[in-house]
C-alpha positions as CSV (number, residue, x, y, z in Angstrom):
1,X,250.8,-78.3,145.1
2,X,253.7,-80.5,146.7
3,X,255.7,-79.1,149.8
4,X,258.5,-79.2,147.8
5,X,257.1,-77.4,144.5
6,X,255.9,-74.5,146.4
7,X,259.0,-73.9,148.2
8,X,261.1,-74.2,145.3
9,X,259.4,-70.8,143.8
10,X,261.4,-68.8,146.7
11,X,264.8,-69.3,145.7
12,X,267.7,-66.9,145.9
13,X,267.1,-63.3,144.7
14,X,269.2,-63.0,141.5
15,X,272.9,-62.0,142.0
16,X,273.6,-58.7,139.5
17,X,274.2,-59.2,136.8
18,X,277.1,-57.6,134.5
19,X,275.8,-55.4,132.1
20,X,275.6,-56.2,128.8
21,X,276.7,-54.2,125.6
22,X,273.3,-52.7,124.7
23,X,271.2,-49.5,123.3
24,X,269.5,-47.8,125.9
25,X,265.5,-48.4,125.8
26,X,263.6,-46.3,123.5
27,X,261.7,-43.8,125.5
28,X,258.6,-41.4,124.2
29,X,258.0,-38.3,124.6
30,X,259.4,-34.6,125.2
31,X,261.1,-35.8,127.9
32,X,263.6,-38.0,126.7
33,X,266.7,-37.2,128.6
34,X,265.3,-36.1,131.7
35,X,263.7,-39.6,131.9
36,X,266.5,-41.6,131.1
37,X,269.1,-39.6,133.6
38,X,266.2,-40.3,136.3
39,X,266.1,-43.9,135.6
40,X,269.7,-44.2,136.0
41,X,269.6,-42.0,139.7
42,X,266.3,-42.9,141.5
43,X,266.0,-41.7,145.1
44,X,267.2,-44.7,148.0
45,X,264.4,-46.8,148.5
46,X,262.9,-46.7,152.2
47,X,263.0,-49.5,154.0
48,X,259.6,-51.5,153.9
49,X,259.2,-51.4,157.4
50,X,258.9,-47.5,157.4
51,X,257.2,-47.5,154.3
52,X,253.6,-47.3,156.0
53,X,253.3,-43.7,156.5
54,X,250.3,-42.6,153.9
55,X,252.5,-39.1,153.0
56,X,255.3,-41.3,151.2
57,X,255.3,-40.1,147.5
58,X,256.5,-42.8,145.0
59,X,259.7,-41.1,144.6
60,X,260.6,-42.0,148.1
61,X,260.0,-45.5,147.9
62,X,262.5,-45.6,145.3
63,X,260.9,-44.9,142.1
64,X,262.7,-43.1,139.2
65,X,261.1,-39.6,138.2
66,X,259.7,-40.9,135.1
67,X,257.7,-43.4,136.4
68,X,256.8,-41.3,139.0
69,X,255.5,-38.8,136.6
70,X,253.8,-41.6,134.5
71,X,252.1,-42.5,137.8
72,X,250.8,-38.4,138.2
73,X,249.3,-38.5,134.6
74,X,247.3,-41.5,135.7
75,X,245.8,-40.0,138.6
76,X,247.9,-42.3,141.1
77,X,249.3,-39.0,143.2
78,X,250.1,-41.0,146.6
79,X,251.0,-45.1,146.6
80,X,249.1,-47.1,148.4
81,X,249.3,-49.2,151.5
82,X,250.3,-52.3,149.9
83,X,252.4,-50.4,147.6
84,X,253.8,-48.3,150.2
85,X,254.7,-52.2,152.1
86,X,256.2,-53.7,149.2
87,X,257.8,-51.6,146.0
88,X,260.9,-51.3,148.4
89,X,261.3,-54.7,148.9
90,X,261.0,-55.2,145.0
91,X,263.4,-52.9,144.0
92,X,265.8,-54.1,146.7
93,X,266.1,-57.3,145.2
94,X,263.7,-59.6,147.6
95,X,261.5,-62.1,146.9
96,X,258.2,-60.9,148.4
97,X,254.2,-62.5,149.7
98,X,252.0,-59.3,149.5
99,X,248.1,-59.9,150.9
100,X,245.6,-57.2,150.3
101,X,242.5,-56.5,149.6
102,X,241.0,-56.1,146.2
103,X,241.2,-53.0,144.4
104,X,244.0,-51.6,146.7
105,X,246.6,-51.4,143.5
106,X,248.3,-54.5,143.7
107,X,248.9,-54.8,140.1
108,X,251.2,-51.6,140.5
109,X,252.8,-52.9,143.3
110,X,254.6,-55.4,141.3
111,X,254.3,-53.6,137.9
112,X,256.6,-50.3,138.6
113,X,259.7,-51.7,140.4
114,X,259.9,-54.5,137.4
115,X,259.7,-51.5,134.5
116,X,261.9,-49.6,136.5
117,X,264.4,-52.9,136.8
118,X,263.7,-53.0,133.0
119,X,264.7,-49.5,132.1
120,X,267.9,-50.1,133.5
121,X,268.9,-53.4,132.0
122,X,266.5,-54.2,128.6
123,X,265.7,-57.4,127.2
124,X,263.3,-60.1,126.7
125,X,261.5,-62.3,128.4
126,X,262.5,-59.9,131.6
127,X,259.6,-60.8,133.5
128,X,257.0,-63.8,133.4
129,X,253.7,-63.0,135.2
130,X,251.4,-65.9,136.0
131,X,247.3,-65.3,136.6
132,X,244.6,-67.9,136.4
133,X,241.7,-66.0,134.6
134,X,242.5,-65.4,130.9
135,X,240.4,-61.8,131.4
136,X,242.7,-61.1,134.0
137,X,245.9,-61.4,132.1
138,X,244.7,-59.3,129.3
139,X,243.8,-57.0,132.4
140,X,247.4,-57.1,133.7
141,X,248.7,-56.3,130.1
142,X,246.7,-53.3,129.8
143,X,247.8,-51.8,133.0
144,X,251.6,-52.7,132.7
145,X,251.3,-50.4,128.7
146,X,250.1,-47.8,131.1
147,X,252.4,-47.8,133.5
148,X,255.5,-47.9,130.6
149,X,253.9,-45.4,128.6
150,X,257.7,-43.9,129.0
151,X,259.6,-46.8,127.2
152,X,259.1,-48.7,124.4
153,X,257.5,-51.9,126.2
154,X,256.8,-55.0,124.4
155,X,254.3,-57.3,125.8
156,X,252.7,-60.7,124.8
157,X,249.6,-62.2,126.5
158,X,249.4,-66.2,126.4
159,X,245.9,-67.9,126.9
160,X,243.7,-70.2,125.8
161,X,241.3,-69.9,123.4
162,X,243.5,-68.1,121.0
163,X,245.9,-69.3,118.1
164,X,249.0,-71.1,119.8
165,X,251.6,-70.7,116.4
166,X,250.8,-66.5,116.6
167,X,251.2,-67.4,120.5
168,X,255.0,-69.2,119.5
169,X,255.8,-66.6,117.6
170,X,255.3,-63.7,119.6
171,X,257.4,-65.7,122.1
172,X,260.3,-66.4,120.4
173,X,260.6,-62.1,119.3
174,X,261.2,-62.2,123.3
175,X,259.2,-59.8,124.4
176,X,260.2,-57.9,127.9
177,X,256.7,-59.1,129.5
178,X,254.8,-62.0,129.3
179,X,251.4,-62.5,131.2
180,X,250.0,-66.2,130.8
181,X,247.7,-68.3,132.3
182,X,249.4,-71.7,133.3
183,X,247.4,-74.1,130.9
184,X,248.4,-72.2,127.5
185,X,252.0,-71.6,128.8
186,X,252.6,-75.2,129.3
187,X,251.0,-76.1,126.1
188,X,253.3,-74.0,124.1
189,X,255.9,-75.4,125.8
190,X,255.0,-79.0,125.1
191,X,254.3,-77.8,121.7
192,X,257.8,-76.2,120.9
193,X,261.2,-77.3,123.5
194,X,262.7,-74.3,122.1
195,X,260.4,-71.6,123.8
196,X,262.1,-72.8,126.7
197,X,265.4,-70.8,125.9
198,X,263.4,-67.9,125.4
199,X,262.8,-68.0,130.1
200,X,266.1,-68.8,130.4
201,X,267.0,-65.3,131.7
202,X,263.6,-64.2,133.4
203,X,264.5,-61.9,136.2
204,X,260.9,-61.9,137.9
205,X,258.2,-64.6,138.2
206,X,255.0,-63.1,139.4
207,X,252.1,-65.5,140.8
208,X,248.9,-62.2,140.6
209,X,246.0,-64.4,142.9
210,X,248.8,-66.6,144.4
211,X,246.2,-68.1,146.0
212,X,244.5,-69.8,143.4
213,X,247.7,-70.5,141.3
214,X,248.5,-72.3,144.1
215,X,245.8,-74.8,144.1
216,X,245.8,-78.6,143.3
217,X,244.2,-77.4,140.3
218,X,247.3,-75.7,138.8
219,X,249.7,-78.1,140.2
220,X,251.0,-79.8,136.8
221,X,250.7,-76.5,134.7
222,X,252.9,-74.3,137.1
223,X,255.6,-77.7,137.7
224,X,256.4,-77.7,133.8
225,X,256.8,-73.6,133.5
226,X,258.9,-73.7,137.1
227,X,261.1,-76.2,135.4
228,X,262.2,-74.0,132.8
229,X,262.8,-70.9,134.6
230,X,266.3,-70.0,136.3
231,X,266.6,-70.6,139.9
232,X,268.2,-67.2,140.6
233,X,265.0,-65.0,140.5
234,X,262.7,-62.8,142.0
235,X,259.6,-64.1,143.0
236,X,256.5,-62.6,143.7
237,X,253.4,-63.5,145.1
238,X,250.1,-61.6,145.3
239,X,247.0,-62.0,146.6
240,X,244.1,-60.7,148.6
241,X,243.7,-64.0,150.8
242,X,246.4,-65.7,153.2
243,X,246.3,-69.6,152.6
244,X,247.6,-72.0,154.0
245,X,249.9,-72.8,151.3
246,X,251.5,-69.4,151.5
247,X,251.6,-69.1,155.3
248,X,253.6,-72.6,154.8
249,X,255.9,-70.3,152.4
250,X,256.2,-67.4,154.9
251,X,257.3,-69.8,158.1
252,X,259.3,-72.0,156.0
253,X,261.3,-69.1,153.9
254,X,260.9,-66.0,156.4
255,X,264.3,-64.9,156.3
256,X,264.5,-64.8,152.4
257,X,261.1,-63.7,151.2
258,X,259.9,-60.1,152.8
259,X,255.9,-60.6,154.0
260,X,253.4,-58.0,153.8
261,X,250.0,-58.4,155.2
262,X,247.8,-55.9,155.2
263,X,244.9,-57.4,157.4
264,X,244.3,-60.8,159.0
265,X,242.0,-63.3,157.3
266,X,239.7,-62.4,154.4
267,X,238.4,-58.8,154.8
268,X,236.2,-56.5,151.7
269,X,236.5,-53.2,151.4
270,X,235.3,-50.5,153.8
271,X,233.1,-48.6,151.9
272,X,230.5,-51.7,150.5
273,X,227.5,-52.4,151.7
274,X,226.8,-55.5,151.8
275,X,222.8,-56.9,152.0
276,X,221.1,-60.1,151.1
277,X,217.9,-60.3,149.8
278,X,215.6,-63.6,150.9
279,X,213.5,-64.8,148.5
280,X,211.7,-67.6,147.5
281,X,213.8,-70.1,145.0
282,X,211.3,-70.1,142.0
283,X,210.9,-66.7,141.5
284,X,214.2,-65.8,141.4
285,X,214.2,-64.5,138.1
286,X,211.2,-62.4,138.9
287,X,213.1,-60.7,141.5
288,X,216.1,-59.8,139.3
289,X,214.3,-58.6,136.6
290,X,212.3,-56.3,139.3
291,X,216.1,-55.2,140.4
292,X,217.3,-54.5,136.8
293,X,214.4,-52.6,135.9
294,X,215.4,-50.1,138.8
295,X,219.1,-49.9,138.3
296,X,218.6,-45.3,137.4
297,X,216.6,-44.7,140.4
298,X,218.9,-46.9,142.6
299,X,221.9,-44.9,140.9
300,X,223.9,-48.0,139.4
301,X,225.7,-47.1,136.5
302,X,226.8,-50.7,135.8
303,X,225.9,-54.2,137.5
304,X,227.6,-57.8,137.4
305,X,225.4,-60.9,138.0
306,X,227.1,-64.0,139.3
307,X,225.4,-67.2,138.2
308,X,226.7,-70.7,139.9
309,X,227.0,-72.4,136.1
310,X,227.9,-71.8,132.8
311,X,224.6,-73.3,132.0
312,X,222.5,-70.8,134.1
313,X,225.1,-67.6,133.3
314,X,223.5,-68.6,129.6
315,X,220.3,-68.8,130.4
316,X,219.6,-66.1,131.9
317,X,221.5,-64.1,129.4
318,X,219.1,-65.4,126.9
319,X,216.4,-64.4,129.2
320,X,216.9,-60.9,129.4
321,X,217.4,-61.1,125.8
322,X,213.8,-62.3,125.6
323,X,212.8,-59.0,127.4
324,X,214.7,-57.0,125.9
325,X,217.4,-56.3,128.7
326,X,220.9,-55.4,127.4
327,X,223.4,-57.4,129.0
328,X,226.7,-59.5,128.0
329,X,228.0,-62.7,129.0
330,X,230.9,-64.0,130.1
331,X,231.5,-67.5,131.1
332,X,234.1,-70.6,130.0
333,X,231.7,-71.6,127.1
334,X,232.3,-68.9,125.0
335,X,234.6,-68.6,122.8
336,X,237.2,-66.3,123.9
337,X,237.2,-63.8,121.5
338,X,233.7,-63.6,122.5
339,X,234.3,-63.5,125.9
340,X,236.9,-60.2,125.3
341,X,233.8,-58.7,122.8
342,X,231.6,-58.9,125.7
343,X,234.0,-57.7,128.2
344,X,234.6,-54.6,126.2
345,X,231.3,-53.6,126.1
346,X,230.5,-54.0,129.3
347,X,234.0,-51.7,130.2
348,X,232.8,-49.1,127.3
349,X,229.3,-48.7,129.1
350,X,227.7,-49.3,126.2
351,X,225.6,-52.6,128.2
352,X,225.2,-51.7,131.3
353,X,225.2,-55.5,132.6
354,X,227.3,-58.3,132.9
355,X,226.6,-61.7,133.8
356,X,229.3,-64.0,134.8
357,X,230.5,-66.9,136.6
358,X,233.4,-67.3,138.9
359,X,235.9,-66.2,135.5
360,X,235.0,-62.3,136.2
361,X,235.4,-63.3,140.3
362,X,239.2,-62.2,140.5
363,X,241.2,-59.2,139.4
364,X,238.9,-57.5,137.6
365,X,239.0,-53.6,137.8
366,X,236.0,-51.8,136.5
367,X,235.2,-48.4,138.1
368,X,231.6,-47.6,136.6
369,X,231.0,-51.2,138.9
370,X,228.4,-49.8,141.6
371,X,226.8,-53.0,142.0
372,X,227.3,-56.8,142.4
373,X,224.7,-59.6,142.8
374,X,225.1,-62.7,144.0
375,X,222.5,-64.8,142.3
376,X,223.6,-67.8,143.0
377,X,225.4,-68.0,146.2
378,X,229.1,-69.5,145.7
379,X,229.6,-72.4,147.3
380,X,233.1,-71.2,148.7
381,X,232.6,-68.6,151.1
382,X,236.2,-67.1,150.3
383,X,234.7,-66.4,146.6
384,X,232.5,-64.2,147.8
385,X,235.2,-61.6,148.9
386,X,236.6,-61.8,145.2
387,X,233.0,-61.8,143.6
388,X,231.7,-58.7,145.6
389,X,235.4,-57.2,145.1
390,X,234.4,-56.0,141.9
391,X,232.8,-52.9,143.3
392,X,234.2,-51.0,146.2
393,X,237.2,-50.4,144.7
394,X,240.0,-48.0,145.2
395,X,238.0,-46.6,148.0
396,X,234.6,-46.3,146.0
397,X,231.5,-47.0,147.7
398,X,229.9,-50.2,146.1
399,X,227.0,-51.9,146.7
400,X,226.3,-55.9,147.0
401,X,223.4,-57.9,147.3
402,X,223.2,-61.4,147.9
403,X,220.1,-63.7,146.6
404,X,219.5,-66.3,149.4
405,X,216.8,-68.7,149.2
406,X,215.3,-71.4,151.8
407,X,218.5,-73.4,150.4
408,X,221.4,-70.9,151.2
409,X,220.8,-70.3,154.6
410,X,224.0,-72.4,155.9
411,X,226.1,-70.8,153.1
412,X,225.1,-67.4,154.1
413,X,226.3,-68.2,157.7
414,X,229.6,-69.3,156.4
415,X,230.1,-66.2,154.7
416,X,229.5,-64.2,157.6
417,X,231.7,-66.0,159.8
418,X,234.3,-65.6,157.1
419,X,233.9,-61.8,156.8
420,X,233.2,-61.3,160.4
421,X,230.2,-59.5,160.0
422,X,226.5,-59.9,159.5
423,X,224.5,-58.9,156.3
424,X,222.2,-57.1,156.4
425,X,218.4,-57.7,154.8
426,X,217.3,-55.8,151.9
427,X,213.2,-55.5,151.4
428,X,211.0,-55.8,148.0
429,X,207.9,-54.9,148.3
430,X,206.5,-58.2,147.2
431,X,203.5,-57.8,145.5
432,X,205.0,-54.7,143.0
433,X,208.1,-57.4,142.4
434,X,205.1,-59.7,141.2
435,X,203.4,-57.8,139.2
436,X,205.6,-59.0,136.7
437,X,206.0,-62.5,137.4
438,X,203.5,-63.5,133.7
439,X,205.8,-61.8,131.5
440,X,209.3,-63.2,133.0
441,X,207.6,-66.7,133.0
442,X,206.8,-66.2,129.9
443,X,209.7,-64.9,128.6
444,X,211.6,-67.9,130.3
445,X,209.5,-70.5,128.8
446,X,211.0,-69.0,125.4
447,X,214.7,-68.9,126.8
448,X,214.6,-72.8,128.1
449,X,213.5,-73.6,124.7
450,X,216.0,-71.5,123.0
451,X,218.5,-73.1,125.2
452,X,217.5,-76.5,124.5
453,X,217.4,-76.3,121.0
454,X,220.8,-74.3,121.1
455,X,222.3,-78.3,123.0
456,X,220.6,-80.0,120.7
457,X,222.7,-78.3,117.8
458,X,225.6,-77.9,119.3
459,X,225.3,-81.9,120.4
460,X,225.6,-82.0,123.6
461,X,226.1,-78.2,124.8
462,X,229.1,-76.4,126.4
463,X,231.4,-74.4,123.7
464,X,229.8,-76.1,120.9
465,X,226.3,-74.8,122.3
466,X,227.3,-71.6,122.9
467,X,229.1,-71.3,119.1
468,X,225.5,-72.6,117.7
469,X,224.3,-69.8,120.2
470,X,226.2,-67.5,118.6
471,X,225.6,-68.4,114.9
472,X,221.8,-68.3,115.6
473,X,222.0,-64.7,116.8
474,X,223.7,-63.8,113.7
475,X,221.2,-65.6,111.5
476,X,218.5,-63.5,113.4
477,X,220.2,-60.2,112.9
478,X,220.6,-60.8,108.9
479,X,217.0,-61.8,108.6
480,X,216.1,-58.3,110.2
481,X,218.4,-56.9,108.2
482,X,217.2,-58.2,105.3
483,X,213.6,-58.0,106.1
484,X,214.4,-54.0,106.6
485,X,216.2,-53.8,103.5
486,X,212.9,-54.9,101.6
487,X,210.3,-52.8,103.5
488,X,208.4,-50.2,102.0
């Protein structure tokens, strides 16, 4: 992204506005009045400086008593550090760059002062929130229902892999919220120069990973959506790592935009312990299949498995398949309502695994999470913070073990000096891990061949492979079904 484009998303916070002639927002429940007098007489908000003391209640940093009792009734009985740093700053109008770790309740950090802003002053689109994963911003969704449980929120998710004209049309009803990836935003926009009116009055812009967003990568997606959006806004940025890009932002806009930071330079969570297992490169499979098969006595209730490729994520789903491992998977070359399917099984804890590529890397929160592996080593040692991120979370203990092979060894050392600490080794006893090294060869044999023939259908691989995939499986479940049906 251009010097100028990134410095253009911290313009002036929005002046206030006069209030127009509307009906008060519908609120639920047995507390109707109490809730709606609240909203209109929240306590001062603290200043964000003083807002690091861990006995602050979310009332004191500002918060109306209804969303401070919507907070209680989801367990959330103290705010956060990054919470603590930053709702003031919201609520006081300021654009604001918050860095923290995963899992330390970002998502509410920017979530309650906006419904609160909301309550006050209803109507659509009221806030635009930008992620890069499309799992992520039906995540976000979720979590910003939750949190408005009080008030009669409407929300719209835009991402790919779903029908755009349902997308357009859910747009133009204006909804208060809308969480997007970049990609499908701008393509409804190209689609239909109308949706454009439907920004025109967007109080807050929300970047969740910043970071990413901010990459080359999303460069032309987040130029078009900037261009529609009014330059008197709130802007806020999120994200677990400090880049360059945004410490550019912070010197460059420091007296505008109000900087939290809650550690220097990439940090995980206290409480995961992270190993590495070594392991020779062509039994890799053997050694995970060993691992899975002891998931109960190592007390995991659930596991993700991060493959390098979209390619291997598929393999090796259709490997544990062939022993008859439940897992899901989740990767780019499914289709997405696919990738949701799996997702929510996975969340249910009705499969106890999940393996993924970098998609499932950021923002994901999954409690039952007590383990992570790297399979494949990422080949950015600032992924691996968001990878083993998934566990650990919220002040959990979490667990994460690293695969490294006589390949990896540099990109181990990278990730150490990027976490500031060492891994430590994790032992197999060999031989027991072998013991059943016949029957995964075996069983891969099958799955190369089922994956081959699965490209060979779906010309050429990718989505089309995994949609032949797909189809497959169902023909396989009908002729068991069948075949039952006829049995004696």
């Amino acid at each position: 992204m251009t010097e100028a484009e990134g410095i253009s998303l911290f313009n002036k916070p929005p002046a206030k506005r006069r209030k127009h002639p509307a009906a008060a927002p519908a609120w639920e429940g047995p507390v109707h009045d109490e809730r709606l007098a609240a909203a209109e007489a929240p306590l001062e908000p603290v200043e964000p400086a003083a807002a690091g003391d861990a006995d602050v209640a979310f009332r004191e940093l500002g918060l109306s008593e209804w969303l401070d009792k919507v907070c209680s009734s989801l367990g959330m009985r103290q705010p956060t550090e990054v919470q603590r740093g930053t709702i003031p700053a919201v609520l006081s109008g300021r654009n604001v760059i918050g860095v923290a770790h995963t899992g330390s309740g970002k998502t509410a950090a920017f979530a309650l002062p906006i419904l609160q802003k909301l309550a006050k002053d209803p109507y659509g689109v009221f806030a635009l929130v930008m992620t890069p994963t499309r799992e992520l911003a039906f995540q976000l969704a979720d979590q910003f229902r939750a949190l408005g449980a009080g008030m009669s929120l409407k929300d719209c998710v835009v991402v790919g892999g779903l029908d755009m004209a349902a997308q357009a049309r859910e747009l133009a009803r204006r909804p208060h919220v809308v969480i997007a990836t970049p990609g499908r935003l701008r393509g409804l926009l190209a689609m239909d120069a109308a949706l454009a009116q439907a920004f025109s009055r967007v109080r807050f812009l929300v970047l969740d990973e910043a970071d990413r967003l901010l990459e080359p990568s999303f460069e032309s997606e987040l130029a078009v959506v900037l261009g529609v959006l009014p330059e008197r806004r709130q802007t806020l940025l999120f994200s677990a790592t400090m880049t360059k890009t945004l410490v550019e932002l912070q010197k460059q806009l420091l007296q505008d935009a109000y900087h939290f930071q809650a550690y220097e330079g990439l940090q995980t969570a206290e409480k995961l312990r992270q190993q590495y297992l070594f392991l020779p490169a062509k039994v890799k499979e053997v050694y995970l299949v060993h691992l899975l098969g002891q998931l109960e006595e190592l007390q995991c209730r659930s596991a993700i498995i991060f493959a390098g490729t979209c390619k291997g994520c598929h393999l090796l789903s259709v490997l544990l398949e062939e022993l008859g491992i439940a897992a899901v998977a989740l990767h780019s070359h499914r289709p997405q309502k696919a990738r949701l399917a799996a997702l929510d099984r996975f969340k249910s804890g009705s499969v106890p695994i999940l393996l993924a590529t970098d998609v499932a890397s950021r923002g994901l929160d999954i409690p039952t999470v007590d383990l992570v592996v790297n399979y494949d080593l990422p080949h950015l040692a600032r992924d691996y913070v968001h990878r083993v991120g998934r566990t650990a979370r919220a002040g959990r203990a979490g667990w994460s073990l690293s695969f490294v092979t006589q390949y990896d060894i540099e990109l181990v050392q990278q990730i150490e000096g990027l976490v500031g600490q060492q891994l430590e080794q994790y032992e197999m006893e060999e031989a027991e891990v072998l013991k059943g090294i016949t029957k995964v060869y075996t069983a891969k044999r099958s799955a190369t061949l089922r994956v081959a023939e699965e490209e060979q259908r779906g010309r050429g691989g990718g989505a089309a492979a995994a949609v032949a995939a797909e189809r497959k499986r169902k023909h396989r479940k009908q002729q068991a079904a069948a075949a039952a049906a006829v049995a004696p």
